[in-house]
N, C-alpha and C positions, 0 to 999 in steps of 0.2 A: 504494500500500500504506500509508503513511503517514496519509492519508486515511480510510482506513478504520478505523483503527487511533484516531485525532481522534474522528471519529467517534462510533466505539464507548464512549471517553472518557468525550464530552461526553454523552451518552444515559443510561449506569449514573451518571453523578454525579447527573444530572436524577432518576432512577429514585432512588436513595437518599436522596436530597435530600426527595423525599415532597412535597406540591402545598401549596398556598396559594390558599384560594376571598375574597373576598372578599363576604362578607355587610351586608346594608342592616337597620336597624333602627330600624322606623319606630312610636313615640310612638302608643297608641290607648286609653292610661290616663290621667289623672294630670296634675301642673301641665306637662310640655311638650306635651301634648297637645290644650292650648287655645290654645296659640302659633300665630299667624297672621302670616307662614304657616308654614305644621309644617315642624316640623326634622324631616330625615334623618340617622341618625347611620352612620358605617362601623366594620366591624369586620374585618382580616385576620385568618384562623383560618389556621393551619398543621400540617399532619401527613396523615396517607393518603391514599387517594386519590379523596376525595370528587367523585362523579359520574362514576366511569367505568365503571356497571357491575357492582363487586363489593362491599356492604357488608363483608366477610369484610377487605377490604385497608386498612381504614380501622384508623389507631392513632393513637394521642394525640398528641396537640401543642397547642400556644401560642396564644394569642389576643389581640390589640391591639384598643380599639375607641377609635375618638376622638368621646368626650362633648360636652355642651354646653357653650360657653365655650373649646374648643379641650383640655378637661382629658381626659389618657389613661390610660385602665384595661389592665391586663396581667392576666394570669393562666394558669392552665392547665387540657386540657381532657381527658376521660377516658371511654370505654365504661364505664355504671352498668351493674353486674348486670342482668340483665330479674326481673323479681318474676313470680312464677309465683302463678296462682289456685286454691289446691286446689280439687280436686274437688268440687261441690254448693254453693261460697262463690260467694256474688257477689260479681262481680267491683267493685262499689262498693265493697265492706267490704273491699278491699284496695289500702292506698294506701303508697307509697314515702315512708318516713320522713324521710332525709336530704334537706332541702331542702324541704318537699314544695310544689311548684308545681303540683300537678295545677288547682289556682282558677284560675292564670295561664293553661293551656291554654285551661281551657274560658272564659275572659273573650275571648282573642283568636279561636279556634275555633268557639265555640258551647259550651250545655250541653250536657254528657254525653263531649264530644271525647277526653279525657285516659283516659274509660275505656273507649270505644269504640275510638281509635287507637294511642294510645300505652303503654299499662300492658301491661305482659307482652310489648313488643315486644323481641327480639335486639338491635336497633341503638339503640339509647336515651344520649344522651351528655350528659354535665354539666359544666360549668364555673362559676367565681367569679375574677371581676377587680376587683383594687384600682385606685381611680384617683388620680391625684398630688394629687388637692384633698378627700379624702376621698368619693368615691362608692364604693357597692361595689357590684357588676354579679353576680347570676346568672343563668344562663342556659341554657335545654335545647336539644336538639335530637332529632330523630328521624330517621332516614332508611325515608322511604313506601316501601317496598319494593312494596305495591299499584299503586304508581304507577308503579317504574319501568319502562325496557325497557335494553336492551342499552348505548344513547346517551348518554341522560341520567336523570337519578336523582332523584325530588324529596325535598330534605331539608327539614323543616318545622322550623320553633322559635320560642321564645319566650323573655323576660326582663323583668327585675323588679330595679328598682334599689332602695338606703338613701331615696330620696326623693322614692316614691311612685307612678314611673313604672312604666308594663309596655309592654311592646314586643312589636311583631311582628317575628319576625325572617326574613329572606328572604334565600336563598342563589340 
């Protein structure tokens, strides 16, 4: 009884505790991206429950990513409203102000991507991290709901540093 009791414990702490994916961000812009050979950078993102299935259970949290030189950006990370296309606008002629990376999509994606995939999507999340040597890190993400199934989940993103960089980002 005891046991089950641990258990149960250890499970709802886990459950409340919220997940931690570990994302790759790899250089396809910019002066690190001529580095031979190319850096890989990581990023811990923390909060919902990214890839198991339900974008609905995803909520914000925290983000570490360690830059080049060993320099570490921090920040926090949030669901952007989705931007709805009225009726008879094209959907070009409506682009999300705050931040606006839609260039960054479509540089790592292809043209047209940010208005084909991501613009007016429900799962659309944003972030901005300071790093200890001055970089400033922003960064989107999306979760493909096209793509996913039950298992696993494909969240796509991208970022754009103070020094010229853009990044692919990969969960």
């Amino acid at each position: 009884m005891k046991r089950l009791g641990l258990i149960l414990l250890v499970t709802s702490s886990l459950m409340m505790s919220g997940c931690t994916r570990t994302a790759r961000l790899y250089p396809v812009q910019g002066p690190l991206s001529n580095q031979t050979p190319a850096q890989v950078f990581f990023a811990k993102i923390s909060g919902g429950s990214f890839g198991l299935g339900n974008p609905a259970a995803i909520y914000p949290g925290n983000i570490s990513v360690i830059l080049s030189g060993g320099e570490i950006a921090k920040g926090h990370w949030a669901q952007v409203t989705a931007v709805t296309v009225p009726k008879g606008a094209a959907p070009a002629s409506v682009r999300p102000t705050a931040g606006d990376m839609s260039s960054v999509w479509d540089t790592v994606y292809g043209q047209g991507y940010f208005v084909a995939h991501v613009l007016g999507t429900q799962y659309y999340y944003r972030a901005a991290a300071s790093g200890n040597h001055g970089t400033v890190l922003d960064l989107e993400m999306y979760w493909d709901t096209g793509e996913s199934n039950a298992h696993y989940s494909i969240i796509k993103g991208v970022a754009r540093d103070n020094k010229g960089n853009i990044y692919k980002v990969v969960l």
